[in-house]
N, CA, C and O atoms as a GROMACS GRO file, in nm:
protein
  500
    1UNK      N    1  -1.239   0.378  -2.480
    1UNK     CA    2  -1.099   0.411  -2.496
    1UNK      C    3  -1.051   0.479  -2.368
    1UNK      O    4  -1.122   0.557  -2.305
    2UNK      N    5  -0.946   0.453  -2.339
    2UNK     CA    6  -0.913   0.505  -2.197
    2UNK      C    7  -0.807   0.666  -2.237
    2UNK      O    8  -0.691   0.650  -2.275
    3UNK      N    9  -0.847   0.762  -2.228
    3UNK     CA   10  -0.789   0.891  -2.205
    3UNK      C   11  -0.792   0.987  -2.076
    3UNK      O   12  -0.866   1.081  -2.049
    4UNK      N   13  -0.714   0.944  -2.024
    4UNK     CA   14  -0.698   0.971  -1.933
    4UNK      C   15  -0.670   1.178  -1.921
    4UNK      O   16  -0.574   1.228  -1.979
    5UNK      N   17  -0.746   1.243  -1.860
    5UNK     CA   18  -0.707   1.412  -1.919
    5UNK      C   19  -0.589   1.456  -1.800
    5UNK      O   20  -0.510   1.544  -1.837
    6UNK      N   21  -0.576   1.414  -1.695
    6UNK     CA   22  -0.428   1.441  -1.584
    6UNK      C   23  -0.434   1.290  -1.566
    6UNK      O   24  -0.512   1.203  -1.604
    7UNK      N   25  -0.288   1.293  -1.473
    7UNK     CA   26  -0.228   1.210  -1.360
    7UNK      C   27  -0.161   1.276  -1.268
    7UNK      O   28  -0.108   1.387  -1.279
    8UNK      N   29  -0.166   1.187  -1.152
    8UNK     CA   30  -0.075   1.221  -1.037
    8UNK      C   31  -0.038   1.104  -0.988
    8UNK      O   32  -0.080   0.993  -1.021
    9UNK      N   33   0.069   1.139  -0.883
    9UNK     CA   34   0.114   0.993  -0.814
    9UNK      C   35   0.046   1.050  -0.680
    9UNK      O   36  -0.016   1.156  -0.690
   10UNK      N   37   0.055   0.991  -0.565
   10UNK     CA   38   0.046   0.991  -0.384
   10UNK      C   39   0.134   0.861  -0.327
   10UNK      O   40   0.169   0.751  -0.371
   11UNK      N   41   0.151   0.939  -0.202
   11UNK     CA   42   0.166   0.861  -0.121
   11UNK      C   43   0.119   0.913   0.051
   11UNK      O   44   0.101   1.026   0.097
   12UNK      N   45   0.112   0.810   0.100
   12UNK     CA   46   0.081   0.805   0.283
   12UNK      C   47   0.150   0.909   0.344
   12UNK      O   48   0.234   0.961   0.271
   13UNK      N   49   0.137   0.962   0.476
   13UNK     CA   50   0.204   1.011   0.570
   13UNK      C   51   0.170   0.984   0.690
   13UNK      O   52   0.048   0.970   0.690
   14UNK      N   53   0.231   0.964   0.834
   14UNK     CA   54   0.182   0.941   0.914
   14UNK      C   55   0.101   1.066   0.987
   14UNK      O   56   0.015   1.038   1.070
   15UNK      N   57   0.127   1.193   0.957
   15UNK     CA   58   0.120   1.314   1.024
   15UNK      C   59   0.101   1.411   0.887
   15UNK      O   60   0.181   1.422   0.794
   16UNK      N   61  -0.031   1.480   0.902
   16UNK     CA   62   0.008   1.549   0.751
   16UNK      C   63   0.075   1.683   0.773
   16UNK      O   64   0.161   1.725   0.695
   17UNK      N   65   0.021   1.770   0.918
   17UNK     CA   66   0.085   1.888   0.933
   17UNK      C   67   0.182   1.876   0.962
   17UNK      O   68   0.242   1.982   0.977
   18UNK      N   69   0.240   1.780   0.982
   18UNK     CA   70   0.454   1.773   0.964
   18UNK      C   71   0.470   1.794   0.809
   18UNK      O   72   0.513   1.894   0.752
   19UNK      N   73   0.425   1.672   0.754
   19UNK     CA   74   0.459   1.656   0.612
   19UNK      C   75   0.440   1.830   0.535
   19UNK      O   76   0.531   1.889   0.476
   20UNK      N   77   0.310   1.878   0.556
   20UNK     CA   78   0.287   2.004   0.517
   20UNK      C   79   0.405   2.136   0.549
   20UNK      O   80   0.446   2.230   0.482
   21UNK      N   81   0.438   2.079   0.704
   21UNK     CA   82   0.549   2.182   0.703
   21UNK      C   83   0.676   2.171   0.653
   21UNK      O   84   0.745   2.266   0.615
   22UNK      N   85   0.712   2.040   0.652
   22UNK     CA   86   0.866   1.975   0.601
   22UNK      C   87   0.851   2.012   0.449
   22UNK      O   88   0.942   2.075   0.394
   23UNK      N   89   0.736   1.973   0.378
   23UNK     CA   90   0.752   2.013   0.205
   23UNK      C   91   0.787   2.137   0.184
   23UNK      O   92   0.879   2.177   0.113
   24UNK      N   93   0.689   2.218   0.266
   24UNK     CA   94   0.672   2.408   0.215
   24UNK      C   95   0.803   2.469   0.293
   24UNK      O   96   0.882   2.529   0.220
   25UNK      N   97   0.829   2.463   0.404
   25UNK     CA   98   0.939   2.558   0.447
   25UNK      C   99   1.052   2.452   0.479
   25UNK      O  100   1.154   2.520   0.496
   26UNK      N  101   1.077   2.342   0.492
   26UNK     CA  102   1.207   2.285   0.466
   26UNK      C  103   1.236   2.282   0.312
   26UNK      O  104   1.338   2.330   0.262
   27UNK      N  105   1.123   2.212   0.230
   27UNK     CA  106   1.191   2.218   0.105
   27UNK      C  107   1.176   2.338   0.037
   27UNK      O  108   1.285   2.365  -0.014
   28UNK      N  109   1.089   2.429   0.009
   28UNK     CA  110   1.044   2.545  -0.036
   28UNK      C  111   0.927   2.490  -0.099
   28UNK      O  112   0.907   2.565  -0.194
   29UNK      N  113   0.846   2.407  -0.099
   29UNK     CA  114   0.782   2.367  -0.220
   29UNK      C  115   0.642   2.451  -0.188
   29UNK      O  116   0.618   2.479  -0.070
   30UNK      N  117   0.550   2.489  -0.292
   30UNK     CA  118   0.409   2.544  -0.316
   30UNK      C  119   0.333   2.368  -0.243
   30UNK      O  120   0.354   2.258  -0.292
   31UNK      N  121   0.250   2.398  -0.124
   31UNK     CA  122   0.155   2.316  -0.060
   31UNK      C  123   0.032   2.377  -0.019
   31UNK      O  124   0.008   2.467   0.062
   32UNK      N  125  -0.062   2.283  -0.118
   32UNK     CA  126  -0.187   2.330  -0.069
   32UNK      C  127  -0.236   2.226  -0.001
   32UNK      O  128  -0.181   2.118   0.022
   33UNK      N  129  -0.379   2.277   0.040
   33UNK     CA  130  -0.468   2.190   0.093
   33UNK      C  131  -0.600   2.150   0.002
   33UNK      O  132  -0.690   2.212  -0.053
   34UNK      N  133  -0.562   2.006   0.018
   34UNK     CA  134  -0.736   1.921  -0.071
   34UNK      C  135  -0.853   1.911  -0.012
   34UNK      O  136  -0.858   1.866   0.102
   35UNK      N  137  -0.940   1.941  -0.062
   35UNK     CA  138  -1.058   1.970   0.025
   35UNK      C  139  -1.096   1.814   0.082
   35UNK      O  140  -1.209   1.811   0.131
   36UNK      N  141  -0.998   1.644   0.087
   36UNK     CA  142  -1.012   1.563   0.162
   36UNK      C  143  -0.968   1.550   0.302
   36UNK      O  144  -1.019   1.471   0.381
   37UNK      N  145  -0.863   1.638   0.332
   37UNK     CA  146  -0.753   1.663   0.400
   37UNK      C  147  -0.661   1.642   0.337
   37UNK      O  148  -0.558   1.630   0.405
   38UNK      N  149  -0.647   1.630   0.222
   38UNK     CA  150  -0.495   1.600   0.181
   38UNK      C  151  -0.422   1.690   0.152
   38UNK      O  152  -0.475   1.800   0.138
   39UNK      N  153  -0.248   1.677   0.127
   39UNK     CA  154  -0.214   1.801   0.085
   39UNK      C  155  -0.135   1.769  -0.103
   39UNK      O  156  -0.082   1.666  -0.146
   40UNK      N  157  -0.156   1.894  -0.168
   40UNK     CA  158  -0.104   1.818  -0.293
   40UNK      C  159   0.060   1.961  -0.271
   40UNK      O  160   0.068   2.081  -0.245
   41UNK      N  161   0.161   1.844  -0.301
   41UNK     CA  162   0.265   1.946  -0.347
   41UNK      C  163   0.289   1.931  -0.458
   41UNK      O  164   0.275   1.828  -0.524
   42UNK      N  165   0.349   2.096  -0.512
   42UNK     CA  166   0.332   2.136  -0.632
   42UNK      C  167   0.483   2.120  -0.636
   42UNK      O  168   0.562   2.181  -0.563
   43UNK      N  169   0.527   1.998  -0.769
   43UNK     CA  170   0.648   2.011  -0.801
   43UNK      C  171   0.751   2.106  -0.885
   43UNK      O  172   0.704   2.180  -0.972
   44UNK      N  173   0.878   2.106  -0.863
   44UNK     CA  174   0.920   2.209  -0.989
   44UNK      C  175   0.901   2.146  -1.122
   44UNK      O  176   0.927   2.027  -1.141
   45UNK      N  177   0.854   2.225  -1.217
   45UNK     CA  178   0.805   2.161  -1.352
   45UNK      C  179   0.651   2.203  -1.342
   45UNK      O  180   0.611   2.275  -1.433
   46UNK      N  181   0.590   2.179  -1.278
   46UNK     CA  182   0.447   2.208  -1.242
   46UNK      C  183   0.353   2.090  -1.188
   46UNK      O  184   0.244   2.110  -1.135
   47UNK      N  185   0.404   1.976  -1.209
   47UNK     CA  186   0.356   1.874  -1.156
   47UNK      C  187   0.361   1.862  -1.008
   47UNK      O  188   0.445   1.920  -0.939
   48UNK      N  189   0.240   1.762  -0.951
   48UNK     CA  190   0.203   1.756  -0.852
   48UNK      C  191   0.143   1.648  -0.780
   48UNK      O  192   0.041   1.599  -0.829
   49UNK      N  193   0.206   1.582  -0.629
   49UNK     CA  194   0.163   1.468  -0.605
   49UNK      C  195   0.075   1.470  -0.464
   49UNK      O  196   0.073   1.563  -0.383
   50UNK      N  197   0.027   1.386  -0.459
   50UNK     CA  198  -0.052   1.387  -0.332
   50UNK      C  199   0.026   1.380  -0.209
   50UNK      O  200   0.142   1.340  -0.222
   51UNK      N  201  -0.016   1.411  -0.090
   51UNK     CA  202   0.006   1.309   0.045
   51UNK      C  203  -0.146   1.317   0.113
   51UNK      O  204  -0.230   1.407   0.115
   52UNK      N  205  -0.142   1.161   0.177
   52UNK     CA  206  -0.286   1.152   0.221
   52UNK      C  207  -0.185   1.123   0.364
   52UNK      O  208  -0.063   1.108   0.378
   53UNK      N  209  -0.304   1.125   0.461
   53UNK     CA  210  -0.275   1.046   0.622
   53UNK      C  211  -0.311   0.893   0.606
   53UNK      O  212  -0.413   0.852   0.552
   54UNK      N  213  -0.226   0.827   0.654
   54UNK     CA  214  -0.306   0.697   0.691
   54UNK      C  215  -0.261   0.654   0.824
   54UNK      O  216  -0.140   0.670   0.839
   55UNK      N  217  -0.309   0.616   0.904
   55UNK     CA  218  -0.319   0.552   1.039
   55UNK      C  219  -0.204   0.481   1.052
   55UNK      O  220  -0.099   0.509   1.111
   56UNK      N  221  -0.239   0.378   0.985
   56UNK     CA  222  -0.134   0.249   0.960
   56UNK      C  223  -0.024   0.246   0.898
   56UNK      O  224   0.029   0.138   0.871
   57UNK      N  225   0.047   0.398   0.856
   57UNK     CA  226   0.129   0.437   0.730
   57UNK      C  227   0.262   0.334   0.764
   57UNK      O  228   0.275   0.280   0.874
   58UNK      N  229   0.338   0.320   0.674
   58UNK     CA  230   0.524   0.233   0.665
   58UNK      C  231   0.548   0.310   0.561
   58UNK      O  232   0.484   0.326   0.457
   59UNK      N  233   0.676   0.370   0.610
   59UNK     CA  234   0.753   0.437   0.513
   59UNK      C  235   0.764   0.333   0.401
   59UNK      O  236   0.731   0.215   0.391
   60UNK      N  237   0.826   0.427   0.316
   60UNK     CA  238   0.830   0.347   0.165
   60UNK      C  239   0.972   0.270   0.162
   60UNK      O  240   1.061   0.319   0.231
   61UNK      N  241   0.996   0.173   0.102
   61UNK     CA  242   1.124   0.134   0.164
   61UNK      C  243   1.257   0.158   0.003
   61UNK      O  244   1.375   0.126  -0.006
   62UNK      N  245   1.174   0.219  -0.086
   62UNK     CA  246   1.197   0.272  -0.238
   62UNK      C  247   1.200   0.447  -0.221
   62UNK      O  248   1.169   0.493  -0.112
   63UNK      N  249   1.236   0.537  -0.332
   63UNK     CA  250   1.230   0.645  -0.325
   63UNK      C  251   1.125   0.711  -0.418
   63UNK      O  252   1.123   0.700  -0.540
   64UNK      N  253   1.019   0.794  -0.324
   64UNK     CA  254   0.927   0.824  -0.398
   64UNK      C  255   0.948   0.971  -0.463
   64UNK      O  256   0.905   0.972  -0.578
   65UNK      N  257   0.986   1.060  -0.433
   65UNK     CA  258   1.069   1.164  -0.509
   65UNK      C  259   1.214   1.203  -0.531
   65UNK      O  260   1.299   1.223  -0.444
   66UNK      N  261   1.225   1.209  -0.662
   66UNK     CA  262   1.346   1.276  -0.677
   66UNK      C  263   1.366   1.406  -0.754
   66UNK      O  264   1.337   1.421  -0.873
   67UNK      N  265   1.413   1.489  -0.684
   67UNK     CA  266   1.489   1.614  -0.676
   67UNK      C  267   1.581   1.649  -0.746
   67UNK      O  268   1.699   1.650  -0.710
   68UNK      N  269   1.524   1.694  -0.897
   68UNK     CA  270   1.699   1.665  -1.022
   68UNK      C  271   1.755   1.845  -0.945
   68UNK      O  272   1.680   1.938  -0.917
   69UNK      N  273   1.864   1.839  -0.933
   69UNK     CA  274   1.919   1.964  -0.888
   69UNK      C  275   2.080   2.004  -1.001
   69UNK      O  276   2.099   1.925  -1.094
   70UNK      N  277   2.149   2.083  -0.989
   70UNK     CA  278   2.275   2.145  -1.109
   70UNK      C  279   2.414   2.067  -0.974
   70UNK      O  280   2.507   1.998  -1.016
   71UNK      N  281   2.398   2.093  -0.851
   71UNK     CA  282   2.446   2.069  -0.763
   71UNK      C  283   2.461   2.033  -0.627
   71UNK      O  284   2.471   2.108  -0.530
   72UNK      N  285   2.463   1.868  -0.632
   72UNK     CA  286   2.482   1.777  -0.553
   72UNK      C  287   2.490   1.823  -0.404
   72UNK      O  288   2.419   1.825  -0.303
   73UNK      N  289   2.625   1.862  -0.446
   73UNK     CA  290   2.677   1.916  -0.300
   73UNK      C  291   2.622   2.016  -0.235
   73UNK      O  292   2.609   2.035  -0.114
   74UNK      N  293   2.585   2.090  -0.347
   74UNK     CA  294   2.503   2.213  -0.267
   74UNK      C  295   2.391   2.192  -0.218
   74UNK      O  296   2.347   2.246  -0.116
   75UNK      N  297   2.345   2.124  -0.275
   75UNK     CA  298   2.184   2.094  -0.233
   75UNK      C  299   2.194   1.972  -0.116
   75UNK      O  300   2.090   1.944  -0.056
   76UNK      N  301   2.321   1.897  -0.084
   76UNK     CA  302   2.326   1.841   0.007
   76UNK      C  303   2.376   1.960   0.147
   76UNK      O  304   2.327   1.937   0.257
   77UNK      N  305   2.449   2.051   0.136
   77UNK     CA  306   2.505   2.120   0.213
   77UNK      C  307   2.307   2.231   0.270
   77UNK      O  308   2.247   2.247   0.376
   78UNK      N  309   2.296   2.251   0.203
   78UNK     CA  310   2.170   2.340   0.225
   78UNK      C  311   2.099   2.217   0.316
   78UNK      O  312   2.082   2.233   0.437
   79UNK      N  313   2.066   2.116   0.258
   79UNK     CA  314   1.926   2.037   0.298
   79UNK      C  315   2.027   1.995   0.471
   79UNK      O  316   1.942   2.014   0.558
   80UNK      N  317   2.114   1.967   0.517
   80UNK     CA  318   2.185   1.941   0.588
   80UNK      C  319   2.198   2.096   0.690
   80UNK      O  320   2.233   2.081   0.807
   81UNK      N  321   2.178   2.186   0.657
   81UNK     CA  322   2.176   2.342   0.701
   81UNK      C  323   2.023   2.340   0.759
   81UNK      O  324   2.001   2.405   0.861
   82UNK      N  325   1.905   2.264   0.691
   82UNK     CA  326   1.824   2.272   0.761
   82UNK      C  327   1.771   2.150   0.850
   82UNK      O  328   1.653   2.124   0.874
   83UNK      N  329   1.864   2.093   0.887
   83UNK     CA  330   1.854   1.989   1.007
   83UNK      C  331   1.827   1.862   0.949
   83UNK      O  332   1.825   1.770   1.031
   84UNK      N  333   1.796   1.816   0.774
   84UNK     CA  334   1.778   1.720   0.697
   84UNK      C  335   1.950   1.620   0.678
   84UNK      O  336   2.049   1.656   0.615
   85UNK      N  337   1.936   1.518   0.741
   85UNK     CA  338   2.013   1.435   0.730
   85UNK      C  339   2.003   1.354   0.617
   85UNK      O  340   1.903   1.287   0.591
   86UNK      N  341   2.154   1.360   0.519
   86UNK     CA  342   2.165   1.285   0.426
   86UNK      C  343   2.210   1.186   0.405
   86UNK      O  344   2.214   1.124   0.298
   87UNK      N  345   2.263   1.149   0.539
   87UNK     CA  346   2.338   0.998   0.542
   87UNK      C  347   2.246   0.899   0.585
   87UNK      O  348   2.241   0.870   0.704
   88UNK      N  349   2.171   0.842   0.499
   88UNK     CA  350   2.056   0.729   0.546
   88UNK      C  351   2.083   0.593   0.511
   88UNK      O  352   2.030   0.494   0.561
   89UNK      N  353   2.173   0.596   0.419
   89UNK     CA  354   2.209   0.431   0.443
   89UNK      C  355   2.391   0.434   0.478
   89UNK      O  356   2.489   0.504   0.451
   90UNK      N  357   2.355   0.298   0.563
   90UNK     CA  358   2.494   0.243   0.558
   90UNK      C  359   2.513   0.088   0.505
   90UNK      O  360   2.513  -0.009   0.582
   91UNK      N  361   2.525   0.081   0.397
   91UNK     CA  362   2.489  -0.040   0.327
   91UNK      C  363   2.636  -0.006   0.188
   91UNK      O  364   2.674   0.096   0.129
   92UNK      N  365   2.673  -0.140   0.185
   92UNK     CA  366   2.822  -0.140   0.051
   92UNK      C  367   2.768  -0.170  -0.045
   92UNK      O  368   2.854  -0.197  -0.130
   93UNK      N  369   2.639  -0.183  -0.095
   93UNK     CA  370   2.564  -0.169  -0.265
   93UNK      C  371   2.529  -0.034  -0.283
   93UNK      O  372   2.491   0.004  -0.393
   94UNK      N  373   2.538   0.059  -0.166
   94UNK     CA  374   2.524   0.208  -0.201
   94UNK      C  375   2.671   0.236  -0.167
   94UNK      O  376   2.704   0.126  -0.123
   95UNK      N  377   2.764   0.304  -0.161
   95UNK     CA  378   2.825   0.338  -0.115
   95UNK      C  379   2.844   0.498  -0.119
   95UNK      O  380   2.884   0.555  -0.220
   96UNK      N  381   2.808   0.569   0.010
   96UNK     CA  382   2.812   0.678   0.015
   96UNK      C  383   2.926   0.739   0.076
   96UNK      O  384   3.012   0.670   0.131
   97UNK      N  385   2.934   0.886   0.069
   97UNK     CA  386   3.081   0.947   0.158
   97UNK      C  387   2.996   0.960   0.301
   97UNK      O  388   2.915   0.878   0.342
   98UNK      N  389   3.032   1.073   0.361
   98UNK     CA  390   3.003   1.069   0.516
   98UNK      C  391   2.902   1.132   0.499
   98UNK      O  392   2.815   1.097   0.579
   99UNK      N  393   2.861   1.237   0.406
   99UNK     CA  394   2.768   1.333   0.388
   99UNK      C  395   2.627   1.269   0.325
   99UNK      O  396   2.527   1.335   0.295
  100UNK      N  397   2.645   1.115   0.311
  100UNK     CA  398   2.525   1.067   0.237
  100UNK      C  399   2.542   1.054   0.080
  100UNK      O  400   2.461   0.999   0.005
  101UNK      N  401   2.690   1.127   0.032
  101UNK     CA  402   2.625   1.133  -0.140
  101UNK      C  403   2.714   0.995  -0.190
  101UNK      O  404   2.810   0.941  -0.135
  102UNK      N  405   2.654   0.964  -0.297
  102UNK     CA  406   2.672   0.814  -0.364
  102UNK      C  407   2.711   0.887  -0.487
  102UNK      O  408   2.622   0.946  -0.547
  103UNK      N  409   2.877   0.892  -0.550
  103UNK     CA  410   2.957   0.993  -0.642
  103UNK      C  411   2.980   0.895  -0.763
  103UNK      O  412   2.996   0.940  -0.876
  104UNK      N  413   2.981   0.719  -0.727
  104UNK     CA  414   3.022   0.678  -0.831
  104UNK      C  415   2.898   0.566  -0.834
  104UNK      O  416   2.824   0.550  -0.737
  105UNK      N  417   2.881   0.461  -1.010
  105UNK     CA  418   2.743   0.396  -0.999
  105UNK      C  419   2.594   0.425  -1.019
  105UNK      O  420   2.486   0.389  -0.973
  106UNK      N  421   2.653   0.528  -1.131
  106UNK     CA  422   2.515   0.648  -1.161
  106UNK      C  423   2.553   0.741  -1.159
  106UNK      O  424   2.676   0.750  -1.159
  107UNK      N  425   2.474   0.860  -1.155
  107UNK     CA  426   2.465   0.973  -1.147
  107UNK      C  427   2.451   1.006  -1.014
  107UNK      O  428   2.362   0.946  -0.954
  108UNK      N  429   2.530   1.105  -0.941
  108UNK     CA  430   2.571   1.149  -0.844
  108UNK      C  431   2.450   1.162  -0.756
  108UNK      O  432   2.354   1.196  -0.825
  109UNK      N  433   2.419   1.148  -0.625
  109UNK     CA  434   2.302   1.130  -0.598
  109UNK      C  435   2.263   1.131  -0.425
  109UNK      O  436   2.291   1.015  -0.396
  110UNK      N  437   2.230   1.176  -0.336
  110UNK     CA  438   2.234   1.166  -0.207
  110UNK      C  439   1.991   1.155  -0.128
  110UNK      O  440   1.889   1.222  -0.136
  111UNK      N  441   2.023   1.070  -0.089
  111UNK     CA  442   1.901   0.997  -0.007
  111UNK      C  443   1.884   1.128   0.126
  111UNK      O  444   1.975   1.192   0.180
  112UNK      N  445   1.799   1.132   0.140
  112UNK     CA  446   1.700   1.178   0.275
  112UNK      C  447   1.527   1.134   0.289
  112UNK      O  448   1.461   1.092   0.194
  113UNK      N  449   1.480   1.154   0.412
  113UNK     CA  450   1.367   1.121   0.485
  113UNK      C  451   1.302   1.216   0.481
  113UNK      O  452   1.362   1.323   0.476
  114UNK      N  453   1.136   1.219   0.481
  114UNK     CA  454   1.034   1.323   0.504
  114UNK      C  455   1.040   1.251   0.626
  114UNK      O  456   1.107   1.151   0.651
  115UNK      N  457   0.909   1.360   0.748
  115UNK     CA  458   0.928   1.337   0.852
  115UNK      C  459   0.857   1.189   0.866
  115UNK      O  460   0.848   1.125   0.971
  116UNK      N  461   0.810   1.151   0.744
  116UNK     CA  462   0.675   0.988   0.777
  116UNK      C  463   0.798   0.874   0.762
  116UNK      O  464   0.769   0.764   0.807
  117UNK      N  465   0.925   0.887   0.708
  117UNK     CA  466   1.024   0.826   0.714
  117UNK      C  467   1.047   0.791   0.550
  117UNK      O  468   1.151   0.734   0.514
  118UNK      N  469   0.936   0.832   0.449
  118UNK     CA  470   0.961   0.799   0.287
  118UNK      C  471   1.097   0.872   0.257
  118UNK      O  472   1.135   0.978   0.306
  119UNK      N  473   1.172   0.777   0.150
  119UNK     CA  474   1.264   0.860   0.154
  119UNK      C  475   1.271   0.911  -0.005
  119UNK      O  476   1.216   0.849  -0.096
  120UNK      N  477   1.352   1.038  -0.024
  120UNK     CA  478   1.325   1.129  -0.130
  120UNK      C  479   1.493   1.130  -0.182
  120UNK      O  480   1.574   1.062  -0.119
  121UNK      N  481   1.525   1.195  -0.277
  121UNK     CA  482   1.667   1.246  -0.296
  121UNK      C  483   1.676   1.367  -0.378
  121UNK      O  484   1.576   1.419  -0.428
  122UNK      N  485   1.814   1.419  -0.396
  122UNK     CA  486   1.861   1.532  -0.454
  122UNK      C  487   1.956   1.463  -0.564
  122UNK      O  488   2.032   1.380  -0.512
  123UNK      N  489   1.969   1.474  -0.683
  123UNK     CA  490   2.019   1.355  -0.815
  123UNK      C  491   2.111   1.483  -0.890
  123UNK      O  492   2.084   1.603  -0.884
  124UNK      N  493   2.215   1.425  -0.956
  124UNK     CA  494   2.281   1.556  -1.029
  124UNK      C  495   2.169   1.493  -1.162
  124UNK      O  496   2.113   1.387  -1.191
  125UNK      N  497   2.185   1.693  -1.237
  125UNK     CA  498   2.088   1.700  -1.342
  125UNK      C  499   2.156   1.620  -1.454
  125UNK      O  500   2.098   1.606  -1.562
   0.00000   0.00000   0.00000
């Protein structure tokens, strides 16, 4: 019978001590170190995903985290305060304002990059 007792997700990075610094003091997040080299960040909620190095890494061309936040804007205005650019697509099946956020077609929602180029977002709750 398959019971599985945890899960986690991972993904690649090209550089882990970027990634390590961009999670913990750009985003605030709790980052440790795996005794493979990897680093696991600790999400809000308590969950937690990998990043490994890989040589050969390609950003993800999908979004591998999302960031439920109370406010959009704010959390776009902050992440933008720390040098994180939110305007990553320019494409008319997203349609964003200048600031990156996509207001109508879902739930309110704005895209950014870790430094390996995966991209993550900030989502209204």
């Amino acid at each position: 019978m398959f019971t599985p007792v945890r899960a986690f997700s991972g993904f690649s990075v090209d550089d882990i001590d970027a990634a390590r610094s961009f999670y913990s003091e750009k985003l605030g997040l709790t980052v440790t170190d795996d005794e493979m080299g990897f680093i696991r960040i600790i999400l809000p909620g308590g969950a937690d995903v990998l990043a490994y190095p890989k040589p050969d890494h390609s950003p993800a061309s999908f979004t591998i985290l999302n960031f439920v936040v109370s406010d959009v804007d704010t959390a776009v205005h902050d992440l933008n305060g720390k040098g994180i650019q939110t305007k990553i697509y320019d494409d008319p099946d997203l349609p964003t304002d200048d600031r990156g956020i996509m207001r109508d077609n879902g739930p309110m929602i704005a895209w950014f990059r870790d430094p390996a180029g995966n991209v993550l977002s900030v989502i209204a709750e």
